[in-house]
KOLLO-385832 format. One record per residue (C-alpha): residue in one letter; x negated, z, y. Coordinates in steps of 0.25 Angstrom, whole numbers, plus 5000, padded with zeros to 4 digits. Example, Ala and Ser with C-alpha at 12.3 -4.5 7.8 and 13.67 -1.06 7.14 Angstrom:
A495150314982/S494550294996/
***
This chain:
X492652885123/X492652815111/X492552675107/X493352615093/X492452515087/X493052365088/X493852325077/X493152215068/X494052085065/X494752055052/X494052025041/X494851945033/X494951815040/X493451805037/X493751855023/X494951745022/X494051635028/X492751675018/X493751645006/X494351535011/X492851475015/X492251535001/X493551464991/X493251345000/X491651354996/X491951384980/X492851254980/X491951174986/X490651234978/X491451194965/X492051084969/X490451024976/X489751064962/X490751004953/X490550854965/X489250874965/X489050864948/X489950734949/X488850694960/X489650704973/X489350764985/X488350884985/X489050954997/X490151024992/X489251124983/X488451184994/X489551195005/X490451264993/X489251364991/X489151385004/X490551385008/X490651484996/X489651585004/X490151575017/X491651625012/X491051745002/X490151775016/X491251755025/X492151855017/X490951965016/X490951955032/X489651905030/X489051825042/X488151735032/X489551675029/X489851615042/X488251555039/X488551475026/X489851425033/X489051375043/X487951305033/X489151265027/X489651195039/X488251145044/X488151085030/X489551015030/X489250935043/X487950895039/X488550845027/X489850785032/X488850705042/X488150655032/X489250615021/X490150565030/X489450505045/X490650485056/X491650465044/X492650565051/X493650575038/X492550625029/X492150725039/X493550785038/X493550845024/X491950875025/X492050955038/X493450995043/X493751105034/X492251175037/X492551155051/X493951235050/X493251335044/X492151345053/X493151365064/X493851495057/X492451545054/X492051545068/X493151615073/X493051745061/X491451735063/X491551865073/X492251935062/X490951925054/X489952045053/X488951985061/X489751865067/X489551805081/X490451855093/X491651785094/X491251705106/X490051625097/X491251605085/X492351565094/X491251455100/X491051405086/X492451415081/X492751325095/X491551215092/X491951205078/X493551175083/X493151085092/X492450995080/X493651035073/X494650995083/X493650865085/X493650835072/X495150835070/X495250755084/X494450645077/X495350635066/X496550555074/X495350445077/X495550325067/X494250305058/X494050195051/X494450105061/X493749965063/X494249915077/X494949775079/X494149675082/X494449535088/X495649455082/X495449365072/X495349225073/X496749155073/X497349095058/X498049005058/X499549055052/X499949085037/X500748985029/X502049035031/X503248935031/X503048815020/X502848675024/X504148615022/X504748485028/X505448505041/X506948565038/X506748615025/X507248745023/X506248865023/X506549005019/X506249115029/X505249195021/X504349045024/X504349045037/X505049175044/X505649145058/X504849225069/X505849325071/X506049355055/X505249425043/X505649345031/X504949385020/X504249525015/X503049485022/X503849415034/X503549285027/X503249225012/X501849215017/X501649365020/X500949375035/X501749495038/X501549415051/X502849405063/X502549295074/X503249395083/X502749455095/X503749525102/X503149665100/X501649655104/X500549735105/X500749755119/X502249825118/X502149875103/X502450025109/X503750005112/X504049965096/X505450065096/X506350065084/X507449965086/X508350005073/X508350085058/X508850055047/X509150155035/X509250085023/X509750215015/X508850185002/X508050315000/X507550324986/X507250474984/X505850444975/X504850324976/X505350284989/X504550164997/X505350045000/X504349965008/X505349865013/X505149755025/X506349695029/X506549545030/X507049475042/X507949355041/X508749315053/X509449435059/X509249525048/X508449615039/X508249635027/X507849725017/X507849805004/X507849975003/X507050034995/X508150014981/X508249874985/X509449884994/X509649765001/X509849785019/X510049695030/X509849705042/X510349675057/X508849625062/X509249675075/X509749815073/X509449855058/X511049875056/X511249845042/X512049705039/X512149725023/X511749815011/X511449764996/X511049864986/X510649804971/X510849974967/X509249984961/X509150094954/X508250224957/X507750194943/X507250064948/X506450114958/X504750094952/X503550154958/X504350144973/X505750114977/X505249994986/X505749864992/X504849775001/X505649685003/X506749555002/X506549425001/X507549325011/X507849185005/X508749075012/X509348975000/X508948835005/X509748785016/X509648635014/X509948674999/X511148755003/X511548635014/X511148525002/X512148604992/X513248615004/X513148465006/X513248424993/X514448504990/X515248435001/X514848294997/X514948284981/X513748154983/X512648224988/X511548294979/X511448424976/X510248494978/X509548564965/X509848684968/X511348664974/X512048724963/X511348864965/X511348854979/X512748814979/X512948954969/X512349034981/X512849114991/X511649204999/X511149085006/X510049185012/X509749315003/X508849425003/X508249464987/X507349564983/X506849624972/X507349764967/X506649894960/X507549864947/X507149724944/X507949634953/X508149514961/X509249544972/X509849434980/X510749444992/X511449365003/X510649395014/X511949405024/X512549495014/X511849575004/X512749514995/X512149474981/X511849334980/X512849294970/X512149174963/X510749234962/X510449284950/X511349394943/X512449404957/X511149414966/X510049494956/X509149454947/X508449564936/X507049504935/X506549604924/X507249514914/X506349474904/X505549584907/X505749674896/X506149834896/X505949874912/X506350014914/X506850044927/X505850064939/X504849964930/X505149834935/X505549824952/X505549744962/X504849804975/X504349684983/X505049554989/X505149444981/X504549304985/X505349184987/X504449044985/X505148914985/X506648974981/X505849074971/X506049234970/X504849274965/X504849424961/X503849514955/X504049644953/X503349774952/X503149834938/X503050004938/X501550014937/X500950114926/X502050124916/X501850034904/X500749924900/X501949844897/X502849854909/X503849734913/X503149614916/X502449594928/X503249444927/X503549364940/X504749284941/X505549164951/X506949154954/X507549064960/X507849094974/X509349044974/X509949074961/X509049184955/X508649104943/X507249134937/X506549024940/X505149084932/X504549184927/X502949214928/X502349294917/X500949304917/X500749344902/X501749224898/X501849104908/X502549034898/X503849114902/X504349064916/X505649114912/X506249224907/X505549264893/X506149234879/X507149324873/X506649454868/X505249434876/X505049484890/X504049454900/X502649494898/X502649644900/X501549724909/X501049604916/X500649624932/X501949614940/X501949564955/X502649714963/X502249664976/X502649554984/X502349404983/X502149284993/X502749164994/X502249014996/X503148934999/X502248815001/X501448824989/X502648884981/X501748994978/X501949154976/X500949244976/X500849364966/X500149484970/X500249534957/X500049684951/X499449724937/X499749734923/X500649854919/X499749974918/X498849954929/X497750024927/X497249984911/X497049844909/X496549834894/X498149784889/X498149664900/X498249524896/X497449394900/X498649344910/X498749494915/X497449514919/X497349364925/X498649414935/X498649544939/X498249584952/X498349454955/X498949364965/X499649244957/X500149124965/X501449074957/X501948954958/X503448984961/X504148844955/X503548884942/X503049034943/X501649004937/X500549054942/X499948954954/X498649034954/X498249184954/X497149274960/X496649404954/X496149534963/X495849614954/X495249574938/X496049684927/X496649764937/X496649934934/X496749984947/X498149934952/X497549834962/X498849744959/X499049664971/X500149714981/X500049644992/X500749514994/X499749404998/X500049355012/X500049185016/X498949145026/X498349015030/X496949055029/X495748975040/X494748935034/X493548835038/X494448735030/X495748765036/X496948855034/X497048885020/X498348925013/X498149075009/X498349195005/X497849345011/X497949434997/X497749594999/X497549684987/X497549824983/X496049834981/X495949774995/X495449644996/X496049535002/X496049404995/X496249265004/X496949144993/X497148984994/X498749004991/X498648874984/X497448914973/X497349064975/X495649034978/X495149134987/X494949075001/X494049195003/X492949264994/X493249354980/X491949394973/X492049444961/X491349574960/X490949674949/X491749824949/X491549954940/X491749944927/X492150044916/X493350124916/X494450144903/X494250004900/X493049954905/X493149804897/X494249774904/X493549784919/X493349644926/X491749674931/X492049594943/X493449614955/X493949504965/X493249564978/X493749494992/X492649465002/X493849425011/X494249565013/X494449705009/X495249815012/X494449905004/X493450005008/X492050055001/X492250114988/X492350274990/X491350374990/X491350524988/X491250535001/X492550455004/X493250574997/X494050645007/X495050785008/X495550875019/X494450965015/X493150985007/X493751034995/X494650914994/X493750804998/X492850874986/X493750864977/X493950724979/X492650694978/X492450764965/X493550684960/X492850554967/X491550604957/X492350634945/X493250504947/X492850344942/X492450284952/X491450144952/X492050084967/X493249974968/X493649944954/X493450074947/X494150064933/X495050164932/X494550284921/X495250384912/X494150494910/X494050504924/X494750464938/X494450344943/X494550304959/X495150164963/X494850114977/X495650064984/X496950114975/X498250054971/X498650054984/X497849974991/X497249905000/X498249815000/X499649834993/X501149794995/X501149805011/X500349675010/X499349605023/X499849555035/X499349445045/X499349385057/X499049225054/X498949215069/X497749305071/X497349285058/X497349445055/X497749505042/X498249665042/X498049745030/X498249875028/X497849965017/X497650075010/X496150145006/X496350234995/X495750274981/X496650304968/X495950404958/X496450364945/X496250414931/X496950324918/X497750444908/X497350424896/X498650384887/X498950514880/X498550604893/X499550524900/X500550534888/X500350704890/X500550694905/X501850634902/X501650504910/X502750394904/X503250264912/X504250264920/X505550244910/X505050374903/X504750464913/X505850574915/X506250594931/X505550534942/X504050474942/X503050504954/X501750504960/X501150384964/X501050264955/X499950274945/X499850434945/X500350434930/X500750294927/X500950294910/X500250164910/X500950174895/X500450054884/X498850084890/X497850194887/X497950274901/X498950304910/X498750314923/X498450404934/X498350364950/X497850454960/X498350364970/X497550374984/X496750494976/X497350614982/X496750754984/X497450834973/X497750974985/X497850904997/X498350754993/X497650695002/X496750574997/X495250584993/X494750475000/X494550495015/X495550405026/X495950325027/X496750285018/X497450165024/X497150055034/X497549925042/X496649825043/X496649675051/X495949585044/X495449445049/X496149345042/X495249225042/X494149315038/X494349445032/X493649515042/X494149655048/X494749645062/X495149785061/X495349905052/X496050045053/X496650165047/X498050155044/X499050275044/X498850415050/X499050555044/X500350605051/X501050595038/X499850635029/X499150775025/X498650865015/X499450905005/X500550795011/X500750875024/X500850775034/X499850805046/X500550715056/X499150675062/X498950535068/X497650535062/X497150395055/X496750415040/X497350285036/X498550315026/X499150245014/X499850145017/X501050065010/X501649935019/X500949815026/X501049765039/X501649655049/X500849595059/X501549515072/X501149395081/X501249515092/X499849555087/X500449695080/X500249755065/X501549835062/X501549925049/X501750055045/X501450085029/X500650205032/X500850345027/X501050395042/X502450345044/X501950275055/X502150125058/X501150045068/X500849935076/X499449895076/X498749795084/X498349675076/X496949645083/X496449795086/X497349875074/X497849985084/X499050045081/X499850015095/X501150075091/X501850145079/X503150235075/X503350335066/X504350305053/X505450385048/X504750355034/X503650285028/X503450145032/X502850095020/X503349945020/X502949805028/X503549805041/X504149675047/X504449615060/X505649535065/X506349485078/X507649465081/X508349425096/X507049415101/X506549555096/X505449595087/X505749725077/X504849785069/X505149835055/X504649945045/X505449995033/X505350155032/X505550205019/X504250285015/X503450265004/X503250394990/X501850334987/X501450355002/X502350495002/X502950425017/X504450465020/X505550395013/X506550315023/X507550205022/X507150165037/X507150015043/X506550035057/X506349915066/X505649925079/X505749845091/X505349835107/X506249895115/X507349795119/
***
């Protein structure tokens, strides 16, 4: 009886895996000799060579194949061991593809001419998964992670209500009842800090949505609105995306009145946002003085009577618009306050010159000080060296009058400028949002940079002495009270963006009026309110030089021994990619790139790497404490930009022209191919440095953290990845993994007496609360849309809600939403 000889196995899924392994190896042999001539890494050249072997053998059905994987392999771990220690994330592109690859060449080795039986491959394909399967188990653990500590010692509590004499009236925004949220940062003094306690750490998981609200305002490009309602009273109020004015019933979210100043689409500048309205109360003894007087014809009139007489809105909500304007309405209402300003608006770009739509707007809450608006405004970054002046200005409070106007270039023009002259044009402008002193009758600037941020050779003496400063004005005259500067000629776009938050501060001599100032290059900075001193130590220390205008670098920077948020200046082993091939690239273009540590100067023949990037640190989303425990909360973000200036005539070919002459819409995010016209270079901003295949980010997570922060000393009490990877992925696939790399993030916090941190501004579309003492997340909800604004915190009859405006953000690539959810206990 005849036997029929077994029939060997396929062929081609060896063949298939032997190319793939060989293309794998060529890439990484070309790419590791190219890195090891700039001087990186010398790994990637023999892996390559080997790789490059194993797939030519591997597709021969040679046996000798699956030997120079394995050398491959062995090399790899040894390598990986030794570049990057316990550091789980830089094991991930170093090993996890070779291990992947292992396991499918276990399985096919039988089908080789000479391969072991089935039962050795199948126990190597299973020991290799195990590590696999391990490896990816040990992905959902957070790293990075420094565990709370012991609370720090009590502080005494931030100014936050001026002195006054008993009866004398006092607006919300200085001293908020317990149950309200008065102002953009609860109060004038910015804590984000609510007294209640209600919701605690011990029932925070029963947090349900009590009420939503859609505002309906949905821009179709550059959405982000960043709104955090106000609560006055019984009511909320806020503003949409397109500065569409909304109150509502604090205890339902059913709508009590609608305003809308009709803002153009044309209007809207780098994003259509709104963080917030400012609530102001016309004096009551002046409205009871005027009423009196006009009964009995003897008595005195106050100063002010005639205007206050002229007035309805005895309460009003104003905010600043994205076309240029001061709204005023009744709060009861929503109707225009008649005698303030033009029938309830004023156009703050007068005297300002040619401002094209979309250049000048405002995106932040104004400031009121002692019967003041002060208003800054954001100027579109990148388009013209001479953009609208960065000028700050006062109105009065009741009547919309200017009461001064500060320009930096010519203090001699408190007013309006002579006829045929406008403010003085490019100057830094103040985009984000000021604090109030009511007792100093003091507003402190965080102020941004000259136009055309990142060449400094055109800047004037008054220019350089403000920007990225914080300028204490005093608001009776709108001069400068004193200023304090974070950065010396600033080209990185380090403007300060984060409002500056009210603190009595102990020291071995007592409280201390202060300030807690966050920046973008991460240090925090601790000021006297009265002098602007620093109450804690600035050293001045030396930075790289050089770059495309090397005369203009300051040698020394303002460093913060207080604090920082900042980490170590990168590596090429910080470099990072789902792969090999990606991580190398990035290092490659870490070896080709400028790059001398924090302060690099930005560089045209090359690409230079600024870290931390425009982003942050700190930015809009602001710090928020807890005066009671004496804790600060920061979060942040921990990314590089890989920058490269244009010169004039490259940029002129590629077409790149301000706003007001570009044809359809502009995208991308803000610096990739800003005109920067009126300078040598234009400008190109890799923002986060991303992978040019995959889009992920050349730096390893995270990328994003929380952080509480002792406040009397600057010391650590705990620190954490923030954000998780269920929204992100490779090539912008979500992966909808709880896994910890610590995101982007755009939107602070707000901290309660009830011992909880609640924020959201992550990429994950998640919004959390986090114990204070230990930073464990005890509770959290998925949004409907990105939750990149503040949250606040309110009560009313008894009940404490939690709030968080959902409307996405472009720049973070979060879902746009027009959703206001509050969430409460369950009643």
């Amino acid at each position: 009886m005849s036997s029929t000889p077994a029939r060997r196995p396929s062929r081609w899924p060896l063949i298939l895996l032997g190319i793939v392994t060989a293309l794998l190896g060529l890439a990484l042999a070309v790419g590791g000799a190219w890195l090891l001539i700039l001087g990186g890494s010398w790994y990637y050249l023999p892996a390559g060579i080997g790789l490059l072997v194993a797939g030519v053998q591997l597709a021969r059905d040679r046996m000798s194949g699956a030997w120079w994987f394995a050398a491959v392999f062995v090399g790899t771990l040894l390598w990986t061991a030794w570049e990057s220690g316990l550091d789980y994330w830089r094991w991930v592109p170093r090993f996890g593809l070779i291990v992947a690859l292992g396991i499918v060449l276990a399985l096919l080795l039988p089908r080789l001419s000479g391969g072991p039986s089935r039962r050795v491959s199948r126990v190597v394909a299973a020991a290799l998964g195990v590590v696999f399967i391990a490896a990816f188990a040990l992905a959902f653990v957070p790293y990075g992670v420094t565990r709370g500590k012991s609370s720090a010692p009590q502080a005494t509590a931030g100014t936050v209500a001026p002195k006054t004499a008993a009866g004398t009236f006092v607006q919300a925004k200085d001293a908020p009842a317990d149950d309200d949220w008065a102002a953009y940062g609860r109060s004038n003094a910015a804590m984000r800090y609510s007294p209640l306690a209600q919701i605690d750490r011990d029932n925070v998981k029963q947090l349900q949505r009590a009420w939503t609200f859609r505002t309906g305002d949905l821009p179709e490009h550059r959405w982000g609105a960043e709104t955090t309602p106000l609560k006055v009273g019984d009511t909320l109020y806020l503003c949409t995306a397109r500065n569409r004015l909304i109150a509502l019933d604090a205890r339902n979210g059913k709508q009590r009145w609608r305003y809308d100043p009709k803002v153009p689409d044309s209007a809207i500048p780098y994003t259509a946002a709104c963080r917030g309205v400012a609530y102001y109360a016309l004096p009551a003894d002046a409205v009871a003085a005027t009423a009196n007087a006009a009964a009995d014809s003897d008595a005195a009139l106050p100063a002010n009577a005639a205007a206050i007489a002229a007035q309805g809105c005895p309460t009003r909500i104003i905010e600043g618009t994205l076309d240029g304007r001061l709204i005023a309405v009744d709060a009861r209402t929503g109707q225009p306050c008649a005698g303030f300003g033009n029938n309830g608006a004023i156009d703050i770009k007068v005297g300002m010159g040619s401002t094209p739509p979309g250049m000048v707007s405002i995106t932040s809450a104004p400031t009121i000080v002692r019967d003041v608006i002060v208003t800054g405004h954001q100027v579109l970054d990148g388009q013209r060296r001479d953009a609208p002046s960065g000028v700050i200005k006062g109105f009065d409070a009741v009547t919309g009058e200017l009461r001064w106007a500060w320009d930096m270039a010519r203090p001699e023009t408190t007013g309006l400028p002579p006829p045929g002259q406008t403010y003085t044009r490019g100057t830094p402008n103040m985009w984000t949002t000021a604090t109030g002193d009511e007792q100093l009758g003091l507003v402190y600037l965080p102020m941004g940079n000259s136009a055309a941020d990142y060449w400094s050779g055109s800047r004037t003496a008054p220019e350089n002495r403000y920007s990225t400063s914080l300028v204490a004005l005093d608001v009776t005259t709108g001069k400068p009270a004193w200023h304090f500067q974070s950065v010396h000629k600033d080209v990185w776009d380090y403007d300060l963006g984060s409002q500056a938050t009210l603190v009595d501060f102990p020291t071995a001599g007592g409280a201390v009026p202060a300030l807690v100032l966050p920046s973008k290059q991460g240090d925090m900075y601790v000021l006297d309110r009265r002098s602007g001193k620093s109450l804690t130590p600035v050293e001045e220390r030396p930075v790289p030089q050089g770059g495309v205008e090397p005369e203009q670098r300051s040698p020394t920077q303002p460093f913060s021994s207080y604090h920082t948020l900042r980490k170590p200046d990168l590596t090429e082993r910080d470099m990072w990619g789902i792969s090999p091939v990606d991580q190398m690239i990035c290092r490659i273009q870490f070896r080709r790139a400028s790059y001398q540590g924090f302060y690099t100067p930005p560089t045209s023949d090359t690409h230079s790497i600024e870290y931390p990037g425009y982003n942050g640190g700190s930015d809009w989303g602001g710090i928020a404490v807890d005066p009671r425990r004496g804790i600060i909360v920061a979060n942040y973000n921990d990314m590089p930009n890989h920058n490269r200036l244009v010169p004039r005539a490259e940029a002129d070919r590629l077409g790149w022209a301000p706003r007001d002459e570009v044809r359809g819409d502009i995208g991308g995010a803000e610096g990739a191919g800003d005109p920067q016209v009126g300078t040598p270079y234009a400008i190109d901003v890799n923002a986060g440095w991303r992978q040019p295949f995959t889009g992920l980010l050349c730096k390893q997570p995270p990328y994003g953290g929380i952080r509480a922060i002792d406040l009397r000393t600057g010391q650590t009490l705990w620190d954490r990845p923030f954000g998780t990877a269920r929204a992100n992925g490779p090539m912008g696939i979500a992966s909808h993994l709880p896994i910890h790399i610590g995101t982007p993030n755009n939107g602070g916090s707000a901290v309660t007496a009830g011992g909880l941190v609640f924020i959201a501004a992550a990429t994950d579309n998640l919004i959390r609360a986090i114990d204070i003492d230990t930073g464990e997340t005890l509770w959290q909800d998925v949004l409907p849309a990105g939750g990149q604004a503040n949250p606040m915190v309110y009560a009313i009859d008894g009940r404490e809600y939690l709030v968080i405006m959902a409307g996405g953000h472009h720049f973070m690539e979060t879902p746009i939403g027009d959703y206001v959810i509050a969430y409460a206990l369950p009643q």
